[in-house]
C-alpha positions in Angstrom: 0.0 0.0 0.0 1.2 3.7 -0.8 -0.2 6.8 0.7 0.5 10.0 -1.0 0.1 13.7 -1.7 -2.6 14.2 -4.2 -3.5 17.9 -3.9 -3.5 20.8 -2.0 -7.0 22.7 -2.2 -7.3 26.5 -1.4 -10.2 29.2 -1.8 -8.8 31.7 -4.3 -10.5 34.7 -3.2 -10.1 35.9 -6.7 -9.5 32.8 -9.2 -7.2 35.4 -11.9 -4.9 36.5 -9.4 -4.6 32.9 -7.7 -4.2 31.2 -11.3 -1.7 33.8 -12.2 0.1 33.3 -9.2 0.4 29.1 -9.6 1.0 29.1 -13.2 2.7 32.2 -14.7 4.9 32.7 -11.3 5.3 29.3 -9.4 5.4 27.2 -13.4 2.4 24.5 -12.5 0.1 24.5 -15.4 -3.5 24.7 -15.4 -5.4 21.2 -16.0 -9.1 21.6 -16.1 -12.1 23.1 -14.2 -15.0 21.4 -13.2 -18.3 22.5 -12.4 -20.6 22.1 -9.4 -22.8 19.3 -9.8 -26.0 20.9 -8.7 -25.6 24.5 -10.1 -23.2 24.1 -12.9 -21.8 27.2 -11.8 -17.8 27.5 -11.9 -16.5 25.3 -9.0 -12.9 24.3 -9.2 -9.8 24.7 -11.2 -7.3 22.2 -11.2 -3.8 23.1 -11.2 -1.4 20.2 -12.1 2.3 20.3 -10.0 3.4 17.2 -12.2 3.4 13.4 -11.6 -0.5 12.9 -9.9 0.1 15.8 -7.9 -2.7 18.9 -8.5 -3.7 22.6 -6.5 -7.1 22.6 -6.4 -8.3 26.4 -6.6 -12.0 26.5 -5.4 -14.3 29.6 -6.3 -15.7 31.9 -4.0 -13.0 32.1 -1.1 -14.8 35.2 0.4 -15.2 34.9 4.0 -13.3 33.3 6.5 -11.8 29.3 5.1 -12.2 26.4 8.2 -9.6 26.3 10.6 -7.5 24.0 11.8 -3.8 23.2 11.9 -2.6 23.7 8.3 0.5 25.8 8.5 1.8 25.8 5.0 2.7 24.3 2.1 6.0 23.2 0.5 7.4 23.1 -3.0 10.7 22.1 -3.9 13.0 23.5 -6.2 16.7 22.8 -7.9 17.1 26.2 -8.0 16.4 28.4 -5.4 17.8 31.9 -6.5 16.1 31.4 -9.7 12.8 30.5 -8.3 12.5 33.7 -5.6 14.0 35.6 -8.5 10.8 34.4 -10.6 8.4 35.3 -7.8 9.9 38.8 -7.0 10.3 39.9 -10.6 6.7 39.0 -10.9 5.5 41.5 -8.2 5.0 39.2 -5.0 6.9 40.2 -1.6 9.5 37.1 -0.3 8.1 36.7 2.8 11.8 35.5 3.8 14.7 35.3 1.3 16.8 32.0 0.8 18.4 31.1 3.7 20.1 28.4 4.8 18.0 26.1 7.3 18.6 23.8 10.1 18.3 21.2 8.3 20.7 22.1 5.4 18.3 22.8 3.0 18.2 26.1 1.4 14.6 27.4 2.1 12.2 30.3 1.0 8.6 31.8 1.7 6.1 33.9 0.2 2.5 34.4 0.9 0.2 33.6 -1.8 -2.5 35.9 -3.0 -5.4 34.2 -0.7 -3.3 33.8 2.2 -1.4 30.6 2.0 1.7 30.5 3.4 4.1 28.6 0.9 7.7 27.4 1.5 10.1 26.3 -0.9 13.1 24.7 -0.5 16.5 23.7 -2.6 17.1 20.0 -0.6 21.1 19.5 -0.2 21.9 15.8 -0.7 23.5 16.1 2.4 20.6 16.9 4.3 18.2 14.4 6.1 15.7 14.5 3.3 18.1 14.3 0.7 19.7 11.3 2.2 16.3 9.5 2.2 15.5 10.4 -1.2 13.6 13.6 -1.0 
């Protein structure tokens, strides 16, 4: 049996600027949208990170999203200084720059336009992930 990451879902507040932000700045590419079963009205867009692995962008993320422990998400890159490059040059705040963390890896955050807190990270070979395959 395998268990894995299938998607992340978030409530764009405004589905351009969220789109814009996961495709033209962050790379993923949009997949398809579906519509809700009942109303047919626009429901979700996919967002596809690659392998199985998708963003799910849900309409209508007015108002205040269910709480719970979510803290943030991670993406990994091979090239940090190019990716916060991307994201700055495309008018989003770093959060934090690159900086070295403790587990080796080089790591970065921004916020994304609905409020999701989103880390990336450059993993060192040398580091615990990297050593276990990550």
């Amino acid at each position: 049996m395998s268990i894995r990451l299938g998607h992340l879902a978030v409530f764009a507040k405004d589905m351009d600027t969220s789109l814009d932000f996961y495709t033209r700045v962050l790379g993923f590419e949009r997949a398809f949208e579906l519509a809700h079963p009942r109303t047919g009205a626009p429901w979700i867009v996919y967002v596809h990170m690659g392998g199985g692995h998708f963003i799910e962008l849900f309409y209508g993320g007015q108002g205040t999203p269910p709480s719970g422990a979510f803290h943030h998400v991670c993406f990994v890159t091979d090239d940090i200084q190019a990716a916060t490059r991307r994201i700055t040059e495309a008018g989003y705040p770093l959060d934090s720059p690159p900086t070295l963390g403790a587990d080796g890896n080089w790591q970065a955050w921004v916020t994304d336009p609905d409020g999701v807190r989103v880390e990336l990270m450059q993993i060192s070979p040398d580091s615990p992930q990297g050593r276990i395959g990550g």
